[in-house]
Structures are given as C-alpha cells and as structure tokens.
N, CA and C atoms as an extended XYZ file, in Angstrom:
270
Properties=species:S:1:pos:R:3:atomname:S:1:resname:S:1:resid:I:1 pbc="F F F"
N        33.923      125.933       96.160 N   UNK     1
C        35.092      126.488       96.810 CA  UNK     1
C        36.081      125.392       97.192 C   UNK     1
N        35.524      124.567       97.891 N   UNK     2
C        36.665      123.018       98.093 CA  UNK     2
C        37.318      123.047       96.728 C   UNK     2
N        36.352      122.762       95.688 N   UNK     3
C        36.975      122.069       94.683 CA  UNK     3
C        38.289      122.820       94.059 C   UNK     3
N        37.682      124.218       93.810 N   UNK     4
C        38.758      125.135       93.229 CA  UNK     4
C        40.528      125.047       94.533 C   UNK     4
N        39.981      124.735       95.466 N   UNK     5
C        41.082      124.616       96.766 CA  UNK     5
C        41.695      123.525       96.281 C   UNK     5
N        41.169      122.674       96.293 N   UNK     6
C        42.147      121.152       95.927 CA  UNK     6
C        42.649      121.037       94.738 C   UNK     6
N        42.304      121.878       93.645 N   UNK     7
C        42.812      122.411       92.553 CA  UNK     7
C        44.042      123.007       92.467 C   UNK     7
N        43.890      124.402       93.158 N   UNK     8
C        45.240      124.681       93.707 CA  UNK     8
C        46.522      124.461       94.755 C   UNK     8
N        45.581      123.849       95.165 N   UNK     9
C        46.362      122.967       96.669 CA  UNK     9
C        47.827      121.870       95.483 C   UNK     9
N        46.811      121.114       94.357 N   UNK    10
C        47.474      119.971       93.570 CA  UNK    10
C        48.395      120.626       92.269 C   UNK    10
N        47.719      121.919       92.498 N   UNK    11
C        48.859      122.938       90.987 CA  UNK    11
C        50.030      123.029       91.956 C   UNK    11
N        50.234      123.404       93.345 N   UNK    12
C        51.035      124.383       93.976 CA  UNK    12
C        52.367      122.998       94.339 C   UNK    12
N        51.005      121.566       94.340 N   UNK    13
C        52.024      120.409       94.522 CA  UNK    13
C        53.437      119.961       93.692 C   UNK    13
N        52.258      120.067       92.056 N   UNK    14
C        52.684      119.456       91.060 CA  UNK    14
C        54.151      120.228       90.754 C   UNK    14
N        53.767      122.411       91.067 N   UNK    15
C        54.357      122.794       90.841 CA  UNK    15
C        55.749      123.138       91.036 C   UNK    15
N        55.451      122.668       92.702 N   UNK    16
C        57.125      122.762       93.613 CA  UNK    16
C        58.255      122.017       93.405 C   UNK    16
N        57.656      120.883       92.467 N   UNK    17
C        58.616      119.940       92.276 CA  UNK    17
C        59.254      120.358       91.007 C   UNK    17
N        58.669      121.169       90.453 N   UNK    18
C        59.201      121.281       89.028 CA  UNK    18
C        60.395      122.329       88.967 C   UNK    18
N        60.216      123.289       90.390 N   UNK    19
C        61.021      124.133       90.701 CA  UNK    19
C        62.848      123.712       91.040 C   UNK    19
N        62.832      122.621       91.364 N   UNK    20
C        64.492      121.990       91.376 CA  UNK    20
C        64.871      121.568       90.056 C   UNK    20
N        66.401      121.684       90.173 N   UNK    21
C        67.056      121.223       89.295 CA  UNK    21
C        67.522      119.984       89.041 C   UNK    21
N        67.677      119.286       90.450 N   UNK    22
C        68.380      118.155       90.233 CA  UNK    22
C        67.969      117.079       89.356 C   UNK    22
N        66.500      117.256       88.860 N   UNK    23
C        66.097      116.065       88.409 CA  UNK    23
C        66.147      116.341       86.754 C   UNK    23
N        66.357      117.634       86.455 N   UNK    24
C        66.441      117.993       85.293 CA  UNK    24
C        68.313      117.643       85.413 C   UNK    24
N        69.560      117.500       86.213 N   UNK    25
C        70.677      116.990       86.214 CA  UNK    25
C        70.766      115.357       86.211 C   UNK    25
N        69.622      114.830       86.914 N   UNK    26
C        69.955      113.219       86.802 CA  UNK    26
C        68.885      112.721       85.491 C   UNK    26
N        68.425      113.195       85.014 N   UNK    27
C        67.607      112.922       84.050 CA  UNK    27
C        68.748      113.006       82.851 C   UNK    27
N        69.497      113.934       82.889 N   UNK    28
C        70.631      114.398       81.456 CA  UNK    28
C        71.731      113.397       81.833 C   UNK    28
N        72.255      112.954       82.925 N   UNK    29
C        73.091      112.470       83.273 CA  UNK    29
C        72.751      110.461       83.356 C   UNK    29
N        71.711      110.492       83.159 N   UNK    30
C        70.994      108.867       83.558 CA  UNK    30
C        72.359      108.205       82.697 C   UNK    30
N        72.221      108.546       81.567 N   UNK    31
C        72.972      106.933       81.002 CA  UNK    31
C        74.010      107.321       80.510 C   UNK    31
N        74.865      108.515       81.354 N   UNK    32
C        76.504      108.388       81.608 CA  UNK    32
C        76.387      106.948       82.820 C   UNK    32
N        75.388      107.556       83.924 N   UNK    33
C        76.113      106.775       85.058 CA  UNK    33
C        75.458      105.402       84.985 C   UNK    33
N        74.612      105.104       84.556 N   UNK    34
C        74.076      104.112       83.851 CA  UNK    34
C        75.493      102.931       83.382 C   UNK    34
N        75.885      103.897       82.406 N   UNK    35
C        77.035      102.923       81.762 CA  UNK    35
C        78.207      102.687       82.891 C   UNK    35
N        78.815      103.911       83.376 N   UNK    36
C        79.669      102.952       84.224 CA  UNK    36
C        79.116      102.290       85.385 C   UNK    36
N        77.902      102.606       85.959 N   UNK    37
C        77.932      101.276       86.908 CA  UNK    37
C        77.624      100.133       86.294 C   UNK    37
N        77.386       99.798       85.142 N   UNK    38
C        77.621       98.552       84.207 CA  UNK    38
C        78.669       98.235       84.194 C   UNK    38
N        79.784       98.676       83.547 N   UNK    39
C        81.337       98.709       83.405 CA  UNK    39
C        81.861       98.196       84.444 C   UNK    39
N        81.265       98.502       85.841 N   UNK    40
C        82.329       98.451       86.853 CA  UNK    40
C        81.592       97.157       87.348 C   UNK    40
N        80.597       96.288       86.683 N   UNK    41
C        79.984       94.725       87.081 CA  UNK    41
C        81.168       94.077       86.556 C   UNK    41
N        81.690       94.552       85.694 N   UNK    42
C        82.678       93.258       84.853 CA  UNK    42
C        84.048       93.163       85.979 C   UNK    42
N        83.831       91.932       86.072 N   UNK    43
C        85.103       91.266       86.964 CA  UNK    43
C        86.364       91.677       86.565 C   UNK    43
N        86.609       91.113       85.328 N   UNK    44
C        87.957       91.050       85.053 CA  UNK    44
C        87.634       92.148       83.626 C   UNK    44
N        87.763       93.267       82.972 N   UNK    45
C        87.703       93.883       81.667 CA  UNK    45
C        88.522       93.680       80.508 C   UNK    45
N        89.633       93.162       80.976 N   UNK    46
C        90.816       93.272       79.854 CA  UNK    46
C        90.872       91.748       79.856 C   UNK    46
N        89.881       90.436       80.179 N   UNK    47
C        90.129       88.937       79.911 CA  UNK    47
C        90.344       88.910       78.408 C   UNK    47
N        89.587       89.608       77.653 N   UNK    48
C        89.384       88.969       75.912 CA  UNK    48
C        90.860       89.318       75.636 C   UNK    48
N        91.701       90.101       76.364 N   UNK    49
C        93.349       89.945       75.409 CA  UNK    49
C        94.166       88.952       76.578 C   UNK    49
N        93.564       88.074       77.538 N   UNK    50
C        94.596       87.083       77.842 CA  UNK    50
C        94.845       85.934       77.018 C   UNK    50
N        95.954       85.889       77.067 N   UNK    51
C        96.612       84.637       75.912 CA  UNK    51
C        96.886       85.507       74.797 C   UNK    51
N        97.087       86.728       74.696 N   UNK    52
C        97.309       86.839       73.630 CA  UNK    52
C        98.834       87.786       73.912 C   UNK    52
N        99.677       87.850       72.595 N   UNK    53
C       100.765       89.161       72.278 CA  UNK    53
C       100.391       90.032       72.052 C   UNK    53
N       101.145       91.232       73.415 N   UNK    54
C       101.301       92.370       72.900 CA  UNK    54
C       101.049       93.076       71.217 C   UNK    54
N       100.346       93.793       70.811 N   UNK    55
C       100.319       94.632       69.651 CA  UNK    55
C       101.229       95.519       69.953 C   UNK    55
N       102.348       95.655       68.214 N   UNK    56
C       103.159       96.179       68.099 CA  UNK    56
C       104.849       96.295       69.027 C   UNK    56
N       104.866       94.643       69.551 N   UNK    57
C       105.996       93.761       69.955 CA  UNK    57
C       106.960       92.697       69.144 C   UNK    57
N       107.803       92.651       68.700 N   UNK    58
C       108.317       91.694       68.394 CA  UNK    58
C       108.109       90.774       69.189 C   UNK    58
N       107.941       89.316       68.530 N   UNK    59
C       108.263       88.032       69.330 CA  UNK    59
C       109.209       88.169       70.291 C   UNK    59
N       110.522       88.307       69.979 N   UNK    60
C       112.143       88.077       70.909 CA  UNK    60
C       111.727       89.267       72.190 C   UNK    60
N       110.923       90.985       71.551 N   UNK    61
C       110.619       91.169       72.834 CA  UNK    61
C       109.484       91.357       73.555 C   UNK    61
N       108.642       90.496       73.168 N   UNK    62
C       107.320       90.538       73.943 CA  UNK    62
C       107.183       89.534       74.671 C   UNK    62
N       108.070       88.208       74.023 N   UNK    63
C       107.987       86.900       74.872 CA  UNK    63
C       108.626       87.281       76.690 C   UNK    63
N       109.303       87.707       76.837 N   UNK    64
C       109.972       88.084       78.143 CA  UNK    64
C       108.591       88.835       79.363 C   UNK    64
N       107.874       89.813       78.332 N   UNK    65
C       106.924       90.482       78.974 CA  UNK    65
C       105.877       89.807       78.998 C   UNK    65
N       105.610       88.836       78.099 N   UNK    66
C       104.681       87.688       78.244 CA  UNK    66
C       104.801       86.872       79.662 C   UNK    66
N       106.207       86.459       80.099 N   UNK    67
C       106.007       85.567       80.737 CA  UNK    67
C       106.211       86.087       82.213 C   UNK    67
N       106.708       87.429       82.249 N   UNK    68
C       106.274       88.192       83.289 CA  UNK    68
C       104.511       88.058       84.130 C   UNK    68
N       104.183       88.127       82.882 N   UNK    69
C       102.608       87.990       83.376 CA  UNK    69
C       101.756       87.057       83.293 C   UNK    69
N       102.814       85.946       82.693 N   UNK    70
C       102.190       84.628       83.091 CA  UNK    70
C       102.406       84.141       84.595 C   UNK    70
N       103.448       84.702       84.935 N   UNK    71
C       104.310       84.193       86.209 CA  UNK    71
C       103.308       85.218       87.150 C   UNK    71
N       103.122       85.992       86.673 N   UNK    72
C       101.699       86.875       87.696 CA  UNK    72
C       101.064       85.711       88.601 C   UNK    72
N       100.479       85.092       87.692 N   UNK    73
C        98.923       84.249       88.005 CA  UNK    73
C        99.789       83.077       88.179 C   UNK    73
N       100.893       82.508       88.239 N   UNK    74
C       101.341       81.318       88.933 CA  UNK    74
C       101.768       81.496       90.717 C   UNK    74
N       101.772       82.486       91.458 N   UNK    75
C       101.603       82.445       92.578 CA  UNK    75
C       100.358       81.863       93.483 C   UNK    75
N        99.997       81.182       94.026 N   UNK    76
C        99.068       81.273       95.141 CA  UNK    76
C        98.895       83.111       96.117 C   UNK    76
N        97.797       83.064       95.896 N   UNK    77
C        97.425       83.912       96.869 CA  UNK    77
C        97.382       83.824       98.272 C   UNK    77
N        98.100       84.890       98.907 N   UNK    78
C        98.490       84.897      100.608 CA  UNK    78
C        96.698       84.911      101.130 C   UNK    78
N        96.574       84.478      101.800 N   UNK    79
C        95.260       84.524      102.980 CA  UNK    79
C        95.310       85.148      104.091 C   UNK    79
N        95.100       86.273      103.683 N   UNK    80
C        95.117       87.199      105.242 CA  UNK    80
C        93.648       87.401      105.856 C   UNK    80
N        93.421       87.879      106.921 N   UNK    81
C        92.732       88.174      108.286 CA  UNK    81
C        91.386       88.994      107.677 C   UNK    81
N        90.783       88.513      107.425 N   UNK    82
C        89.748       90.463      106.956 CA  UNK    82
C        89.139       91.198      107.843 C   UNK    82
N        88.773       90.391      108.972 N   UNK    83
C        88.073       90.889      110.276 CA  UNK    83
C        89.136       90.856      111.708 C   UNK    83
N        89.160       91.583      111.858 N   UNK    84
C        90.140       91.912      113.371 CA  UNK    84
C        89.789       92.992      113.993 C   UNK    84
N        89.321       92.813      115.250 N   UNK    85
C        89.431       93.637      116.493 CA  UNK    85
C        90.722       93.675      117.441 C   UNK    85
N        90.765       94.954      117.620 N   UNK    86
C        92.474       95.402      118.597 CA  UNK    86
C        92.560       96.292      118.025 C   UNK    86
N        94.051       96.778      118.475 N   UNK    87
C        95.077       98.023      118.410 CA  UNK    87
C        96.022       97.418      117.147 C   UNK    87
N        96.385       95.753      118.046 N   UNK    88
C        97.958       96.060      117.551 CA  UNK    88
C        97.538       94.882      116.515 C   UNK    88
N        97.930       95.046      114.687 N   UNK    89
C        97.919       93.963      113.633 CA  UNK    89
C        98.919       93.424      113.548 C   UNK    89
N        98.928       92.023      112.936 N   UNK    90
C        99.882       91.045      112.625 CA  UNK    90
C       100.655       91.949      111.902 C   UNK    90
C-alpha cells in the first residue's frame, strides 16, 4: 500500500507540472531570446562599416556626410554627475 501511494503521490507530481503552458512557451521561444540577448552583448554593432562610404553615394556627396560623422567622435565627452541625492539638479 505505501508503495502503490508513493507511486501516485510521484505520477500526481510529475503530472502537475506538465499541466502549464509556460514551459511549453519558453521552450518554443528559447533561441528567439537566446539570440537577442546575444545581439544586445555587442558594444558597438555597426563598427565593421566604420571607415567606410556610404553605399550608393557619390564621392562629392557622401564626403560631406562622411565628415559629419567623423566630427561625431572628435568631441570629448561632457562628464556629468551619475549619483546625486536632493531635489534640486545642476
């Protein structure tokens, strides 16, 4: 009698779990989200086209938009505050 009990005691276990869905949703879904939280490790995504021209620019007008975004990355970056307690911010 125990035995047949712990029998069903471990069917009724095995079985409750099988009764949700969610794991039959993250099981189908694993390696969508898989991939983008990979995707979203990469620092910078679009580095392999720096230094390079626009596709489907002329020279005379891509050079202008080129140097737009060279002049990007020639600023220094401002250094602001990250932690502050108060009301009132700089």
């Amino acid at each position: 009698m125990k035995t047949l009990m712990m029998i069903v005691l471990a069917a009724a276990l095995c079985a409750g779990c099988a009764t949700f869905e969610e794991a039959y949703y993250i099981d189908r879904e694993f390696g969508q989200a898989q991939m983008e939280s990979w995707n979203k490790m990469i620092a910078y995504p679009d580095g392999r086209y720096a230094g390079r021209e626009p596709e489907g620019l002329d020279g005379i007008h891509a050079e202008p938009a080129m140097g737009v975004y060279h002049r990007s990355y020639t600023k220094e970056p401002t250094r602001g505050e990250v932690f502050q307690l108060g009301i009132i911010g700089r």
